[in-house]
N, C-alpha and C positions, 0 to 999 in steps of 0.2 A: 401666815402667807408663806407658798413655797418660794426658792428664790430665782431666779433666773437661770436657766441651764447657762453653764459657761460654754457650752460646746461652740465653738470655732466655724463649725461647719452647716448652713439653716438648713434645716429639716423637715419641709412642708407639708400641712395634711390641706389642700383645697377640697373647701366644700361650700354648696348652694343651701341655706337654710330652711330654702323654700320645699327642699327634696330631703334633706338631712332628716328633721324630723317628721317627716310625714309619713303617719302608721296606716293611713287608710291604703288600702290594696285593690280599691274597683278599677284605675286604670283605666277611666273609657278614653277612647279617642276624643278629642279636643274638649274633656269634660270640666266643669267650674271649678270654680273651689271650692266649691260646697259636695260635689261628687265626686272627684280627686282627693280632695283635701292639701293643704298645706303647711309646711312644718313652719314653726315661730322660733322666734329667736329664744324665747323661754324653755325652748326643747331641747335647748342646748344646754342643760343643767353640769353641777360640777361631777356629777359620775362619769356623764359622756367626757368632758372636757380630763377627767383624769385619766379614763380608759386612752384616750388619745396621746395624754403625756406618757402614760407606761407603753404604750409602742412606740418612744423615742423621738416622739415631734417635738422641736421646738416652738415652731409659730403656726399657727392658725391664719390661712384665705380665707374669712368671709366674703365669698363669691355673692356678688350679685344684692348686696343688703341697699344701698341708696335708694331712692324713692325712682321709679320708670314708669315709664307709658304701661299702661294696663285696659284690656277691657273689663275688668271686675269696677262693678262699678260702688266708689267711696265716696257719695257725694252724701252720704247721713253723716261724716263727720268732716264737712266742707271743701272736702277736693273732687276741686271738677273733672269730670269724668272726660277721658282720653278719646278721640274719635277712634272706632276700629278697624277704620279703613287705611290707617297709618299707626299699626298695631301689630307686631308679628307674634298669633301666638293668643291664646285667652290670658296666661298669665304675665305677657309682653318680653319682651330682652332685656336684658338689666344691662344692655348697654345703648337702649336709648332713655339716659336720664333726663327723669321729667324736673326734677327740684335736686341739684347739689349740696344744698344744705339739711337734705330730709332723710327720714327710713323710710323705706319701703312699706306701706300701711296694712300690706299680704302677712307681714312677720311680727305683726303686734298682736298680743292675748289684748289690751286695749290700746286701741288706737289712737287715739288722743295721745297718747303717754309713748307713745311708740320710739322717739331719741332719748326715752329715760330706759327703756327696756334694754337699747342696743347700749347706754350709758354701762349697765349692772355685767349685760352680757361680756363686756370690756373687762372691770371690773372682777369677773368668776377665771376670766381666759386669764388675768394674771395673775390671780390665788389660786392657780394651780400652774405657775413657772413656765405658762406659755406665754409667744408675743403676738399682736395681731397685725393683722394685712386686711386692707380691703379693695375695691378696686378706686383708679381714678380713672374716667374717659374723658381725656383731651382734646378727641377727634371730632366729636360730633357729641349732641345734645338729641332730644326726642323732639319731631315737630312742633308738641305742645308745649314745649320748656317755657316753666316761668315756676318763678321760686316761690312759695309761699313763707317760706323759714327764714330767707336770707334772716341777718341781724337787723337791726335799723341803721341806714345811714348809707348800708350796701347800695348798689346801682345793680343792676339785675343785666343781666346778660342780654345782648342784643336792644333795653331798654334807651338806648341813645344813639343808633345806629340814622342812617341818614339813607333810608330802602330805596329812594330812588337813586342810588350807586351802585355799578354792579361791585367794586373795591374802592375800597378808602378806608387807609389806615387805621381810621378811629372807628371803625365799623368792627362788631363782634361774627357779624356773617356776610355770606358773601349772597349777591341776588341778581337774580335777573329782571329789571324795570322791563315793567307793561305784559309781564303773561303770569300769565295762573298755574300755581301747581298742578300736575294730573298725578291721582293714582293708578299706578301699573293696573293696566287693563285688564281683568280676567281675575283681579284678587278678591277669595271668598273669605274674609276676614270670621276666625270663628270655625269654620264650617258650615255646614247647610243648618245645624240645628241652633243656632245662636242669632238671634233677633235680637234687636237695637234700632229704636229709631234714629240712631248714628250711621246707621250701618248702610249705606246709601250710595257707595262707590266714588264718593266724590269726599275731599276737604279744603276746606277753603284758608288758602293761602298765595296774600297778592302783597306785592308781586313773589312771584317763588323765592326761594332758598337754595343754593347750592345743595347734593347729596352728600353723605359723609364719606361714601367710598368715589370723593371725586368727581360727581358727576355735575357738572354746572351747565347743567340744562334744566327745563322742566319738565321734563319727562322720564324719570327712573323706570328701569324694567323691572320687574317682579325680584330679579337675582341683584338688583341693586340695594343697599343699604339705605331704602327709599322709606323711613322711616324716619330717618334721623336728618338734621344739619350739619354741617360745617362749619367750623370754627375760624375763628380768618387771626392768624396770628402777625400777621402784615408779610405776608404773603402774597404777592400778585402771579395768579397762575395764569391769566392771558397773556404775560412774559415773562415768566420766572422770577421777578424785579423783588428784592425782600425790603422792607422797610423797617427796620430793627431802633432808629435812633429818629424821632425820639422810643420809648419802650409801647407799644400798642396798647389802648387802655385791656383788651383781654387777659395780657400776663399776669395784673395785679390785681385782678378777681380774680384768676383762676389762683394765686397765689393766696389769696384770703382763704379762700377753699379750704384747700389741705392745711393751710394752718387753721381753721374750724378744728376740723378733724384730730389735727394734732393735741389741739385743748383736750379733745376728747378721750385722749387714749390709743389713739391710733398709733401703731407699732413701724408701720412702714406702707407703700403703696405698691401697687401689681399694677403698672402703667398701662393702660391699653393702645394697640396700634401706635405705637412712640414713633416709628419710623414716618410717617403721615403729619409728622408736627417736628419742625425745624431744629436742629438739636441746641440751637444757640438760645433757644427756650428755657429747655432743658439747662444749659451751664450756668443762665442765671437763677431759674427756681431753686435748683436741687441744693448749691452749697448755701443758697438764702436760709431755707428750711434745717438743713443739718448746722446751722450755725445756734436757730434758737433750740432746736430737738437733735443733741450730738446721740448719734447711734439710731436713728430713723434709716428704714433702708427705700428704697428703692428699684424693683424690678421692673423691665423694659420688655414690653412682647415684641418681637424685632424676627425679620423673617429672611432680611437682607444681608447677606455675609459681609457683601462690601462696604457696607456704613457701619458696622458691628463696632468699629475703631470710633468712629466720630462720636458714638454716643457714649460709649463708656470714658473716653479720653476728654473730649469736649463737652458731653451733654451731663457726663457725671454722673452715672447710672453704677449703681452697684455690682447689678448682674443683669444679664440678656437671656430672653430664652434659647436654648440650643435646640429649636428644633430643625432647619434647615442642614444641621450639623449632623449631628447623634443621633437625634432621633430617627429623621429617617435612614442614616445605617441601621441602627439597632434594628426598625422594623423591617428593613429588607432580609438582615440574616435570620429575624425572627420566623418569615412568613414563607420564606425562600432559601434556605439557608445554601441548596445547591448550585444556586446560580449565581452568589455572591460571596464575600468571601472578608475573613476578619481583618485582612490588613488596609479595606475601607473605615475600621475605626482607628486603624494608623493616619490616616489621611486627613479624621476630622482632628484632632490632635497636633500630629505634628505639622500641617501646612495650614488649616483652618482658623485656628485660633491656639497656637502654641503660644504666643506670646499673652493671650488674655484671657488663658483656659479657666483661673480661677474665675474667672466674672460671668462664667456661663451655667446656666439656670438647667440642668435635667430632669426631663422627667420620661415617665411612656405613656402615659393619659392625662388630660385635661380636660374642660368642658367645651373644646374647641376642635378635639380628637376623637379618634374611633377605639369602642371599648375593647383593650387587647381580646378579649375572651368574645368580641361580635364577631357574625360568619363574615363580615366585611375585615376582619384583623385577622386574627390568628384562629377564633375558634374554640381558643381553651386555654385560658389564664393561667393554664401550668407553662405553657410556651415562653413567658415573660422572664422565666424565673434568668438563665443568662444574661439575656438583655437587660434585667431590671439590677443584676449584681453589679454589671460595668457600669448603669445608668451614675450607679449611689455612688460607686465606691471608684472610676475614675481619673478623677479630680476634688480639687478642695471646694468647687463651687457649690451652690446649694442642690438639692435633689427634692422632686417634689412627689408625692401623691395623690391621685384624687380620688375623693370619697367612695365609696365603690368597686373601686380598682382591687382593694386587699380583700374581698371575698368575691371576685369572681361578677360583676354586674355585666351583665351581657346588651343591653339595651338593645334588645330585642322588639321589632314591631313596631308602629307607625303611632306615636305620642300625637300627633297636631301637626301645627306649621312642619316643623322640619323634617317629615315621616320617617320611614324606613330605613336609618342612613348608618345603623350603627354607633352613634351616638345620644349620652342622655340629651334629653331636650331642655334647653334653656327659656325656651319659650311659653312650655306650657304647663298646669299642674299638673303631677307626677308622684310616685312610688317609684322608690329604690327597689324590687323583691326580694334581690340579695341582702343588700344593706340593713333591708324590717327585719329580718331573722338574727342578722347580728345584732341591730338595737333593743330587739323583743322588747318591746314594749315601753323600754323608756326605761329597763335594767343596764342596757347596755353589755350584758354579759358573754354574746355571742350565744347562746343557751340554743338557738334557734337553726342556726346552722348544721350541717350536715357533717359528715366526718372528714372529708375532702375538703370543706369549704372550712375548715379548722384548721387543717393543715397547709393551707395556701397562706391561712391571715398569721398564723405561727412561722411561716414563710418572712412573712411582712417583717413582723416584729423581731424576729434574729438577727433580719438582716440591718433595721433601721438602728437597733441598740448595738449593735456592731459598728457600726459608725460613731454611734454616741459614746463608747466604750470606749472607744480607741481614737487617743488622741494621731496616729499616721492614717487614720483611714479621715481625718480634717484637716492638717495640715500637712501630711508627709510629704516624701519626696516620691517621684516616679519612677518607674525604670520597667519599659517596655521587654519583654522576654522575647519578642518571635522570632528576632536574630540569632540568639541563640538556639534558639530551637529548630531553627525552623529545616523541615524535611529531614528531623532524626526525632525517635522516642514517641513516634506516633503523633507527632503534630503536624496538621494542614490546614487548611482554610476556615475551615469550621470550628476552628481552638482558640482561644486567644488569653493571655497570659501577660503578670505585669506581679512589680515587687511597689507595695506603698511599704515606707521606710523613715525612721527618724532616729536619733540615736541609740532609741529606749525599743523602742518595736521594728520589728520587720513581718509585715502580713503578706504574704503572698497569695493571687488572685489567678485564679485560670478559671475558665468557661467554656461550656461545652456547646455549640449549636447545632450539633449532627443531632436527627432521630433516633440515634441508634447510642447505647452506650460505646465508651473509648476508654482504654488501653493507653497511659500516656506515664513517659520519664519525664518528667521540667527539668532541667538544667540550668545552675544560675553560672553567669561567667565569671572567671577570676577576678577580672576589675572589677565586678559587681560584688563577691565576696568579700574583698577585701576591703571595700568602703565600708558595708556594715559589720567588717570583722568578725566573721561565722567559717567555723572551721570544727570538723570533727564529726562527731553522730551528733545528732537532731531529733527530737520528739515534734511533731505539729498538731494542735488540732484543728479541727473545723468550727467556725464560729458560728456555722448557719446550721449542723447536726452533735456537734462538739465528737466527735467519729474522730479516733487519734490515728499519727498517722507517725512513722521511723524509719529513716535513713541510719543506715551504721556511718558514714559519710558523707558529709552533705555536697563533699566533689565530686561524688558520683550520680549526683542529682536526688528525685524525689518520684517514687514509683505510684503513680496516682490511676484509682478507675472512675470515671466521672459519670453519671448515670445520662442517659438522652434527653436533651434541653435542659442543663442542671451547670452546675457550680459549684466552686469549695470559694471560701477566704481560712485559709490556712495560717495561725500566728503560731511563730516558732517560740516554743517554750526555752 
């Protein structure tokens, strides 16, 4: 067994297994699993899992593994089959879970056996020195939620509720006495070709359930999250009123939960919509959990800048994603570079979150995001390459990847439910194109790829083993260049520039977002030399082309040409 990366810094590869291993290529719109095809957890063999560790990940997102609503129907090996009229999608969301204590029955070679498979997969991801993540959703449950797995002795969610209350404490959801669910008017669940004698426009649900995206009526619109429930943490939203003491029985099932999981090998969690569930939740689960499993992480998908405090400081979250933050700078200079300008990622930094930069989660794609390389992003996955430098190398907080992202996935064209939007689809069976030519077959060697599409994911990997390499690109210190620079040596808005530092290294980082290559002197300041005590001629090379670079002087700065939408990490020898 390999041992644990000691790297400081987590280094995320997200991916959906349902898409990961799947070599079928028909791609039809809204097609089964039997004509998409679906990858399993057994696809994730320890080759893929080592190809992954030599590109510098440390932990592995398995995205989307829990049992959810589906319309495939697995009723030959006793699960009842999901109505599809509160279904998003033929292979459903895997974030409306049907069973908390199950796998998903889509990613088992057999199904029966299916939480011994995801047991081994655990198992192979830590005999090869990674850690895992999977998700938890707090917010909301699938219409149809009822656990089949619980242990015995468990109480099952909502199983004790008292439905003619629209709130009460001891209630797991919240309801509206005396009306009936309606399904969003106008939903072709499937599409036109998908027959089901479920499939009827109607399910039956008396009295309703609150929506998961809040909506406490009965009647969700098609764009509402009208598949799912609400969870009632004692919370009363007909007047804000929280009921925290005594502790709501929800907290201590949902805390049984992740400690399942946690028996199980579970590394850490990717919290869903955290901001939607009270963070005083949160301050009791999280140090509960890290008290029996020290070193369990926790990530917070969190969209809100102004609560970003409450949940890291009170709710006890490790790290938050920074997409409200970075990310969308990063994709403004990435798609636009002329009309905006780098000292907006001065802004997410130094007023945003300076004080809690470590705790924020980067990335530039997710399965909740537009693929850089869709004509809805950028167009061409070489554009990422600046954006994706500052993403990693920043801050010490974690940096994520998603599956696809390192060769170029375009997700291109209208999968199902969620059509033409630029993203892959989470809802329905699918082929990565990109990604099958990098797995070839189940070598994983990249063999398949193109020449361009080699030199993007060679891209990936310099740049991720760059971080793992170097202990100031996980813990250093920072020290922002544009002051110094800024309106001499060829720098403007389109440039941006920063020293990561510790006593041992000084990496220096500048980025280009102009189309056009640039012509640039860096200058580092006196006070900045003198802390890391450099004086004299200088060798640098580049980490991401190893391309050496020499000042006879390094007070006279550093004569760099940056090619258009590109980067150096430059460590001084």
């Amino acid at each position: 067994m390999q041992p644990f990366s000691t790297n400081n810094k987590l280094i995320i590869y997200q991916l959906l297994p349902r898409l990961f291993g799947n070599t079928n290529t028909t791609n039809k719109y809204y097609g089964s699993a039997e004509e998409n095809g679906v990858g399993k957890l057994n696809d994730i063999t320890d080759v893929a899992l080592q190809e992954i560790k030599k590109t510098g990940f440390t932990h592995i997102w398995y995205c989307g593994v829990i049992e959810h609503a589906t319309m495939t129907d697995h009723s030959a090996h006793g699960i009842t089959p999901d109505d599809p009229d509160v279904v998003k999608g033929r292979a459903g969301s895997p974030y409306a879970i049907k069973d908390y204590y199950d796998i998903d029955p889509d990613l088992a070679v057999d199904v029966p056996n299916r939480i011994a498979e995801f047991e081994e997969l655990v198992k192979r991801t830590h005999a090869c020195g990674l850690k895992v993540i999977i998700d938890f959703v707090p917010n909301h449950v699938a219409r149809t939620y009822k656990s089949d797995q619980k242990p015995k002795g468990v109480r099952d969610i909502g199983e004790d509720d008292h439905s003619n209350k629209a709130f009460d404490t001891n209630n797991d959801f919240y309801y509206m006495p005396g009306e009936y669910f309606e399904v969003p008017h106008g939903y072709n669940p499937g599409g036109n070709e998908f027959v089901s004698p479920l499939k009827d426009g109607e399910f039956h649900e008396y009295p309703a359930k609150a929506t998961g995206n809040d909506v406490f009526n009965a009647h969700p619109s098609i764009n509402d999250w009208f598949e799912t429930v609400k969870l009632n943490y004692g919370v009363d939203y007909s007047n804000n009123q929280r009921y925290f003491d005594p502790i709501p029985p929800l907290w201590n099932k949902l805390y049984a939960i992740l400690h399942y999981w946690t028996q199980k090998g579970v590394d850490g969690f990717r919290c869903d919509m955290v901001e939607h569930v009270p963070f005083e939740f949160w301050g009791w689960l999280v140090p509960k959990l890290k008290a029996e499993v020290p070193g369990i992480v926790f990530i917070g998908e969190a969209y809100d800048r102004s609560k970003y405090r409450d949940y890291i400081f009170k709710g006890k979250f490790d790290y938050l994603y920074d997409k409200s933050g970075l990310y969308d700078t990063i994709r403004r200079l990435t798609t636009n570079p002329y009309n905006n300008s780098t000292w907006q990622i001065n802004a997410v930094w130094n007023y945003d979150t300076r004080d809690i930069d470590e705790h924020m989660l980067r990335f530039m794609e997710t399965h909740d995001e537009q693929r850089i390389a869709s004509n809805y992003f950028a167009d061409n996955a070489w554009y990422a390459l600046p954006g994706m430098i500052v993403t990693a190398t920043l801050n010490n907080g974690p940096v994520m990847i998603y599956n696809g992202q390192e060769v170029g996935e375009s997700a291109k064209g209208s999968e199902g439910f969620s059509g033409d939007d630029g993203r892959t689809t989470i809802f329905d069976y699918w082929g990565l194109p990109e990604h099958q030519k990098w797995m070839n077959g189940g070598k994983f060697d990249g063999a398949g790829l193109n020449d361009d599409q080699k030199k993007l994911h060679y891209f990936y990997y310099k740049l991720l083993n760059a971080i793992h390499d170097n202990e100031a690109l996980q813990t250093g210190s920072f020290y922002e260049l544009m002051l110094a620079n800024q309106n001499r040596g060829g720098f403007d808005e389109r440039i941006y520039a920063y020293l990561r530092y510790n006593t041992q290294q000084q990496l220096l980082v500048v980025v280009n977002f102009d189309r056009n290559e640039r012509q640039l002197q860096v200058n580092l300041p006196d006070d900045l030399l003198g802390t890391i005590n450099l004086s004299g001629p200088k060798q640098l090379t580049d980490l991401l082309t190893l391309t050496e670079y020499y000042t006879d002087d390094i007070r006279n700065g550093i004569n760099l040409i940056i090619p258009a939408m590109n980067g150096v990490i430059l460590k001084f020898l």
